[in-house]
N, C-alpha and C positions, 0 to 999 in steps of 0.2 A: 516442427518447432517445439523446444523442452522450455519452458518458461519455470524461472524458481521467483514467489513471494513472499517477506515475511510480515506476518502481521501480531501484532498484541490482541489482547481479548477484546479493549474496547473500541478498537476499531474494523470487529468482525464484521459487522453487518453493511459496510462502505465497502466491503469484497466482493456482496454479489455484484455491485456496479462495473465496479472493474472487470471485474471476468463477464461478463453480458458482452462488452465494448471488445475488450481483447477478443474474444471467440466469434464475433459479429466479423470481425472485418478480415480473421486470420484462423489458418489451417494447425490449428494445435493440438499438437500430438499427447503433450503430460503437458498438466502447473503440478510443481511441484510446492504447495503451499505448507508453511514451516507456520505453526500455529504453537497454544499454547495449552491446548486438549489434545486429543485424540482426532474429533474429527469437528465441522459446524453443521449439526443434521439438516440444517435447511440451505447445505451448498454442497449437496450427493449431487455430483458429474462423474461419468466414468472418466474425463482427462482429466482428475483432480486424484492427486496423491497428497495426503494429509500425513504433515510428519510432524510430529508433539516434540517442539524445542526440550522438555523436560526430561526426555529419554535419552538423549544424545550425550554422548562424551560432554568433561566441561574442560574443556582447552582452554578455557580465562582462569586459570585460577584464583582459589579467594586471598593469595598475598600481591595479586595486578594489583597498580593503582588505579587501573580502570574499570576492576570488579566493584557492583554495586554504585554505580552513579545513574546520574540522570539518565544514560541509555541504557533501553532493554537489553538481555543478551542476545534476543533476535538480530539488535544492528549490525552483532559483530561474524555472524553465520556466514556474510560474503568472503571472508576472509578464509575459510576451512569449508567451503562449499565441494573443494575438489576431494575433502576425507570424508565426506556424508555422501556426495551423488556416485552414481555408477559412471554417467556420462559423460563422453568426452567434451562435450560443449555446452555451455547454459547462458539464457537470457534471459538476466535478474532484470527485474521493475518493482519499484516502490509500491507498494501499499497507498500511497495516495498519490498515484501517475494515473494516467489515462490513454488508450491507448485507442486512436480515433481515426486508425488507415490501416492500410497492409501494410506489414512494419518487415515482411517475408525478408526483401532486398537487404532489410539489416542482419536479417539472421544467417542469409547466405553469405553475407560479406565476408572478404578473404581478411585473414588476419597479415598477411602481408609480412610475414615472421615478427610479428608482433607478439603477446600474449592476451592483450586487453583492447578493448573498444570501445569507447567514450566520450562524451564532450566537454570542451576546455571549459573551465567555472573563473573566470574574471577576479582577481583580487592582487592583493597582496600578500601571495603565498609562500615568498623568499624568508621574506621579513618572520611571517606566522611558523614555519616550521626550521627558521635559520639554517635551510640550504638555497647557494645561490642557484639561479635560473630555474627557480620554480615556478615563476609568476605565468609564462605561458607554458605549461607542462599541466597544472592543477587539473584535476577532472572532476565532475560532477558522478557521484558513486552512487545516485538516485536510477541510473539504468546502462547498463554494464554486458556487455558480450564478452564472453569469458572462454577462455582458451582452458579447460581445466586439467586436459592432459597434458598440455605444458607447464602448467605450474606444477603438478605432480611433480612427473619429469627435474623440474630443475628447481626443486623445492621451496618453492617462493612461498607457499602454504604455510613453512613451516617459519620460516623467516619472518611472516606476519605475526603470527602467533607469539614469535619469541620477542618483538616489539611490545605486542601489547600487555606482554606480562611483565615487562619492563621498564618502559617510561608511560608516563602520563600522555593521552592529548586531548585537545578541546575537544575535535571532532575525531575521535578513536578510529573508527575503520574508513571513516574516506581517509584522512590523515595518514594512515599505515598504509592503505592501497596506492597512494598517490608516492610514497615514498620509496616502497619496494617494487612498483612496477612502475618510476619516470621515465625509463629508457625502454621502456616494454608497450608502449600503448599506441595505439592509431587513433586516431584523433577522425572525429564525424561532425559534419552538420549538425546545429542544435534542433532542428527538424525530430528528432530521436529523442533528445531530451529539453523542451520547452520549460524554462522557467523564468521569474523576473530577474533572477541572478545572470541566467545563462543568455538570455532574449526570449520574448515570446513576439511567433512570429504566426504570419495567417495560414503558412502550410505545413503546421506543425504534424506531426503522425505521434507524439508523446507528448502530453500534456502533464508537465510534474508539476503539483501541488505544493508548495514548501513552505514550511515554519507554520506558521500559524494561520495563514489567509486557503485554509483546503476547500476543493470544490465543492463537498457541501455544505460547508457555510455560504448563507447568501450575501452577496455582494461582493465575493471576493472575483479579484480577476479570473475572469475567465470561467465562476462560478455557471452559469446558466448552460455552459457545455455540457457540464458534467449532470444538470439534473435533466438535460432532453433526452440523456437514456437511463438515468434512473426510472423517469418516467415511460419509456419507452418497457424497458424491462417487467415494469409493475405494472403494463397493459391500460394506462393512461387511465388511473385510478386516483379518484377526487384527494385532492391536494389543499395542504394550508400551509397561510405565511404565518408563521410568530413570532414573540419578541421576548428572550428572554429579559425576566423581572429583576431578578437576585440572582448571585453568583451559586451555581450549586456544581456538585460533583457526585459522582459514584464510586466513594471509597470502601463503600462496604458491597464493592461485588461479590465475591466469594457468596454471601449470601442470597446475593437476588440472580445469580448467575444462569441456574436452572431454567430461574424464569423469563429472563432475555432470551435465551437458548428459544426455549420451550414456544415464548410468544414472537420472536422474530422483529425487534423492535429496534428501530434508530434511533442507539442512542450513543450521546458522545461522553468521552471520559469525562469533560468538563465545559460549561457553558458559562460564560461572561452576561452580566448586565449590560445591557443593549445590544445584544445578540441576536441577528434578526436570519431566521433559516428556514427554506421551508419541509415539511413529513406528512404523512400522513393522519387523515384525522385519529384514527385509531391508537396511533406515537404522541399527538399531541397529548390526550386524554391519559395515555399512559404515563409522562413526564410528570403532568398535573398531579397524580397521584401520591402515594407517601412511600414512594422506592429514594428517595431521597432523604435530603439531610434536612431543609427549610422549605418552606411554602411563603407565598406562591412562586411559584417558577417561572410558566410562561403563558401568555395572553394571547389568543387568535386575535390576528389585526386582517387579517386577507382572507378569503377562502377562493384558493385557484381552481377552474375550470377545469372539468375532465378533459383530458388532452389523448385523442387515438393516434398513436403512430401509424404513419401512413409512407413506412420504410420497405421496400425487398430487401428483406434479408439475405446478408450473403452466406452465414452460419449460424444459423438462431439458435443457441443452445437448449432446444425444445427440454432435456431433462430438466435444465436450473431451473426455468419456467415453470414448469411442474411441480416442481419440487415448492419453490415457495409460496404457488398457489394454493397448495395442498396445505401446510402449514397455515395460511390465510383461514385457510373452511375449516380447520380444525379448531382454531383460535375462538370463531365467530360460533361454533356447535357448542364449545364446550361453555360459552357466556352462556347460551340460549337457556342450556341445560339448568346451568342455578337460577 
């Protein structure tokens, strides 16, 4: 199984979860993760290929209407996935999807002369992109089985591209995907892609997080799935619940970058007043501090119980565990020292 994800800076450290979960339940060959560095030293796996969005061709050019807005250029990477990969197949998943069965069956699925494999997203899609019979065609682009030597083949690739450097839309690359491949998709079970748009159901195998309710904020649906292998992965290591105080952000990354890097810390691009989620004490204590813009930030209201998993694992990705433990001792050495 070749798995591609793309992620922004500030939501690196929500990756180890996700790959813990994928690699636990399923036989993965590559991820091929599109990041915004080189590499995340505390997410060295040998089935992890690290490819720096910044080195890449720029196929949006800066006169799109779509260059420079609200989305990263990472979202638009699905759309030209078949001129960056080698391989003829790939299965894209979001950056905050969750990936909680053997998902294998979907990867063998036959595309059925299809190009795309997806599931249908409920709305009023005729109306939003003013072509008729959209409404049941629309797909959710948050987890996508991709034919990529077909779209090579019959240059759908390049058709997207020449969209988006052309007209405007709300939602850019699901919007272009949804338009140049509506006669090209097979259509699956939301089982593959769970969300409150699509349905969440009890036998979901993808758990997609969307808009703003992601699963590690607490109390979002479906939230405490997602930290019984956060937890799991961090070897049921003492945990607190907090609350953020004040509204604060991490605009000035670029500067404290190293030292996220460096210390392995969960932290979110941006945390809301009455925010209530749970990290580690060591992340609490970190937030607390003056890597921000105002004080105070956030206040321990809980302190949760160490929790041991007491799972077989079907693929414990023994390197990622290591790896983040190691940065863990390194963190706690180099305090001791001063």
């Amino acid at each position: 199984m070749n798995v591609a994800i793309c992620c922004t800076r500030n939501w690196y450290i929500h990756l180890a979860t996700e790959l813990y979960a994928l690699f636990k339940h399923n036989n993965v060959k590559k991820v091929y993760l599109f990041i915004e560095d080189d590499e995340i030293p505390y997410l060295i796996d040998k089935r992890i290929e690290f490819i720096n969005v910044n080195k890449l061709p720029n196929y949006i050019t800066k006169d799109s209407p779509n260059y420079n807005t609200k989305y990263s250029k990472l979202s638009y990477l699905r759309c030209y996935f078949s001129k960056i990969l080698k391989c003829d197949k790939i299965l894209y998943i979001d950056a905050d999807a969750l990936v909680v069965d053997d998902i294998s069956d979907l990867w063998n699925m036959s595309f059925d002369n299809k190009v795309l494999i997806g599931v249908k997203e409920p709305g009023e899609w005729s109306k939003h992109l003013s072509i008729a019979n959209m409404d049941d065609k629309y797909i959710n682009s948050g987890v996508l089985l991709m034919n990529l030597k077909a779209i090579r083949e019959q240059k759908l690739d390049d058709k997207m591209i020449e969209l988006l450097n052309t007209y405007w839309y709300w939602y850019p690359d699901q919007d272009v995907i949804n338009i140049v491949f509506q006669d090209k998709i097979k259509y699956v079970s939301n089982i593959y892609n769970s969300t409150e748009t699509t349905g969440i159901v009890d036998n979901a195998k993808i758990i997609h997080y969307i808009r703003e309710r992601k699963g590690w904020i607490m109390n979002s649906p479906r939230s405490e799935i997602w930290y019984n292998y956060h937890k799991e992965m961090l070897g049921g290591m003492n945990m607190v619940k907090v609350e953020v105080t004040e509204d604060f952000n991490f605009a000035r990354y670029e500067e404290i970058k190293k030292s996220l890097v460096r210390k392995n810390k969960d932290v979110y691009g941006m945390l809301f007043k009455g925010d209530v989620f749970e990290c580690d004490e060591e992340t609490a204590k970190y937030l607390s501090g003056d890597n921000a813009y105002k004080k105070p930030y956030i206040k321990v209201i809980e302190i949760m119980p160490k929790v041991e998993a007491k799972i077989e694992y079907h693929d414990q990705p023994k390197e990622l565990k290591a790896v983040i433990k190691t940065e863990k001792k390194k963190v706690t050495t180099k305090k001791s020292k001063k």
